[in-house]
C-alpha positions in Angstrom: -69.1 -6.2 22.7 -66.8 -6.1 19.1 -67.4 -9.0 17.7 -64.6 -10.3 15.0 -63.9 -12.5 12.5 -60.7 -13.7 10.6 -59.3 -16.1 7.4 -57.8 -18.7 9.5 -53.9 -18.7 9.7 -52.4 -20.0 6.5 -49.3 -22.5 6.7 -46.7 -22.6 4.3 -46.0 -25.9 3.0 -42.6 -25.3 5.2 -44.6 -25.3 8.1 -45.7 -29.0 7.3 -42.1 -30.1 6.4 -40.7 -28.2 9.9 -42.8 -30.7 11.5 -42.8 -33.6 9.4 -38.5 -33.1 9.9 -39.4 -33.0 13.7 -40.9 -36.1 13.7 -38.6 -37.8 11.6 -41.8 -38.3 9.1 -40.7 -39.2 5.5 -44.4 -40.1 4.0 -47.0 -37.9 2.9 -49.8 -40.3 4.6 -50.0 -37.9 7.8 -50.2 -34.9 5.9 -53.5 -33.7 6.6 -53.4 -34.5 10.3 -50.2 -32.9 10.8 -51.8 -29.8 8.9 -54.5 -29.9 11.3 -52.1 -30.0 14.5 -50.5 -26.8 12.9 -53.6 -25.0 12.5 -54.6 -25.5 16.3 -50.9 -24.7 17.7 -50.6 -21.8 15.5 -54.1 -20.5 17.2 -53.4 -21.6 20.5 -50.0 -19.7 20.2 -52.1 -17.0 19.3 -54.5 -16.9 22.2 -51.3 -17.5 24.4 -49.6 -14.3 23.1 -52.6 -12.1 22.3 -51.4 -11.2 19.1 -51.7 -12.4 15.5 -49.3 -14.8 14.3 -49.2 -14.6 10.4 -50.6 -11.0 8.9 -54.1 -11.8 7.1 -57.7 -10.1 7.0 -59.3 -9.4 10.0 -62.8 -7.8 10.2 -64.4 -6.4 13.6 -67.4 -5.0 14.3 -68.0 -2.6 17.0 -70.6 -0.2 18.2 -70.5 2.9 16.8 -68.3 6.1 19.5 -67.1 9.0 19.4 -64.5 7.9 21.5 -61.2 5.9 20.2 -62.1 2.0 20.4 -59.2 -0.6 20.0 -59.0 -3.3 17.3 -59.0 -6.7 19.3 -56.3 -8.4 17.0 -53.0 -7.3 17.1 -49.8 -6.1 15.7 -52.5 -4.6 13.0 -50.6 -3.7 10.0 -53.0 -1.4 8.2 -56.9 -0.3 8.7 -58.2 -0.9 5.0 -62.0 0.3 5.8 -64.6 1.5 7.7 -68.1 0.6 6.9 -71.4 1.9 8.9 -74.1 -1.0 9.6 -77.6 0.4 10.2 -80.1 -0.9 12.9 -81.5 -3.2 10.3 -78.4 -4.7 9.1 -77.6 -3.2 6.3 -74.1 -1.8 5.3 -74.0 2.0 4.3 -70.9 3.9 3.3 -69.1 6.2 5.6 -66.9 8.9 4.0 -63.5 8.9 5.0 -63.9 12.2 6.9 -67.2 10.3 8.8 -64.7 8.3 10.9 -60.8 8.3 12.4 -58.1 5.5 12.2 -55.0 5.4 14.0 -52.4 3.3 14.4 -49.5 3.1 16.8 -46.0 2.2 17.3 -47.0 -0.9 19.6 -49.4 -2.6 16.7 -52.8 -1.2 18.3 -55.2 -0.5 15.6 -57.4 2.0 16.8 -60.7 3.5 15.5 -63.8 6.5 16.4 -66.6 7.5 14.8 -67.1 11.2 14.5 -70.5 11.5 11.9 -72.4 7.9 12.0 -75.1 9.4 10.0 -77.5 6.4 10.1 -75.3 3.6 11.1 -75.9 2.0 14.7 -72.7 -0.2 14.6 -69.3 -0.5 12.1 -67.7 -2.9 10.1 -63.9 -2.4 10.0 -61.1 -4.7 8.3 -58.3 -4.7 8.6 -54.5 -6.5 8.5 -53.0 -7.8 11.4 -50.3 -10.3 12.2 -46.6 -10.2 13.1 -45.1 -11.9 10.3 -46.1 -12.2 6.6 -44.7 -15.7 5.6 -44.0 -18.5 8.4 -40.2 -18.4 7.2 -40.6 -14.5 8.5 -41.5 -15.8 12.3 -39.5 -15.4 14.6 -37.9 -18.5 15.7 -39.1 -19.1 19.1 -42.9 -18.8 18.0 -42.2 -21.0 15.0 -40.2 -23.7 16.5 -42.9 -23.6 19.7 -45.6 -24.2 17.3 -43.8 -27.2 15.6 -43.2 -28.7 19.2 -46.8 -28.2 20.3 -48.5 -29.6 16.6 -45.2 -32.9 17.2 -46.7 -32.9 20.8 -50.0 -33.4 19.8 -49.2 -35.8 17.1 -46.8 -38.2 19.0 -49.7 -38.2 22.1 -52.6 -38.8 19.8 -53.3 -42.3 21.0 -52.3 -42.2 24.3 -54.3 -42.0 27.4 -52.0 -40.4 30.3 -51.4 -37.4 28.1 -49.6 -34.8 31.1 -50.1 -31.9 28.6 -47.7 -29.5 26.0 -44.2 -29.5 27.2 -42.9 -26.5 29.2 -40.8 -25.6 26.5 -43.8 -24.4 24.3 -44.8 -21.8 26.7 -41.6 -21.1 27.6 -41.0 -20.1 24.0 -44.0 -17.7 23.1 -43.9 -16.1 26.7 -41.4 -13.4 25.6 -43.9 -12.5 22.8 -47.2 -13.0 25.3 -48.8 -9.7 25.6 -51.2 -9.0 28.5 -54.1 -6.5 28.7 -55.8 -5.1 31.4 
């Protein structure tokens, strides 16, 4: 099973104000909550969509095939390396003609290994996400993130929380992309 890792999603300070405007927040006392309820609707948008919301460094390691594996995250953006990782865990170069990348029109990142040489496993990194700057998001993914991170903040103290509003998923389900 690929196991992989990633920099966590990195707001924009206009990410904060987007909310802070939502909630009709004028001090700065809040700001490190609020950054907090950003950070876990951005990645709950991002389970709920199956794609990567703002473009950063992913790395995934996978077993190493001859066959053509897919990257997990996704739209990937570019395929920056391939590294081989030996039986005892340690990293070995792979020349570039040791291995295959491709990358298609739909964002899948996609990666084989034709001479492993020693390696029993492989490192790759690469870029993925579907917009570079939180002003570049699209608008129904940014404004379903504020609602969910306002959501969160305005039902912090109360008990009979009934969940996000429908409108959250009703905004990132045109973007939601299911696998099989």
């Amino acid at each position: 099973m690929a196991m992989i890792t990633s920099e966590p999603v990195a707001l924009a300070p206009l990410a904060l104000a987007e909310v802070k405007a939502h909630l009709h927040i004028t001090r700065d006392a809040d700001d490190a909550v609020l950054t907090g309820h950003l950070r876990s609707a951005a990645a709950l948008c991002e389970q709920f969509i199956g794609q990567s919301v703002l473009q950063r460094p992913h790395r995934e390691t996978l077993a190493v095939a001859r066959d053509w594996q897919t990257l997990a995250a996704q739209p990937v953006v570019a395929i920056t390396g391939v590294t081989g990782i030996t039986a005892d865990g340690s990293s070995l170069a792979l020349a570039s003609d040791a291995y295959a990348i491709a990358l298609d029109a739909g964002g899948s990142g996609r990666v084989r290994v034709l001479r492993p040489g020693s390696a029993s496993r492989i490192e790759v990194q690469y870029s993925a996400g579907i917009a570079s700057h939180w002003g570049d998001l699209p608008e129904p993914l940014r404004q379903g993130i504020i609602r969910l991170a306002a959501h969160v903040h305005l039902a912090r103290d109360g008990a009979g929380d009934a969940g996000p509003p429908a409108s959250v998923s009703a905004l990132w389900r045109p973007w939601r992309v299911v696998r099989l």
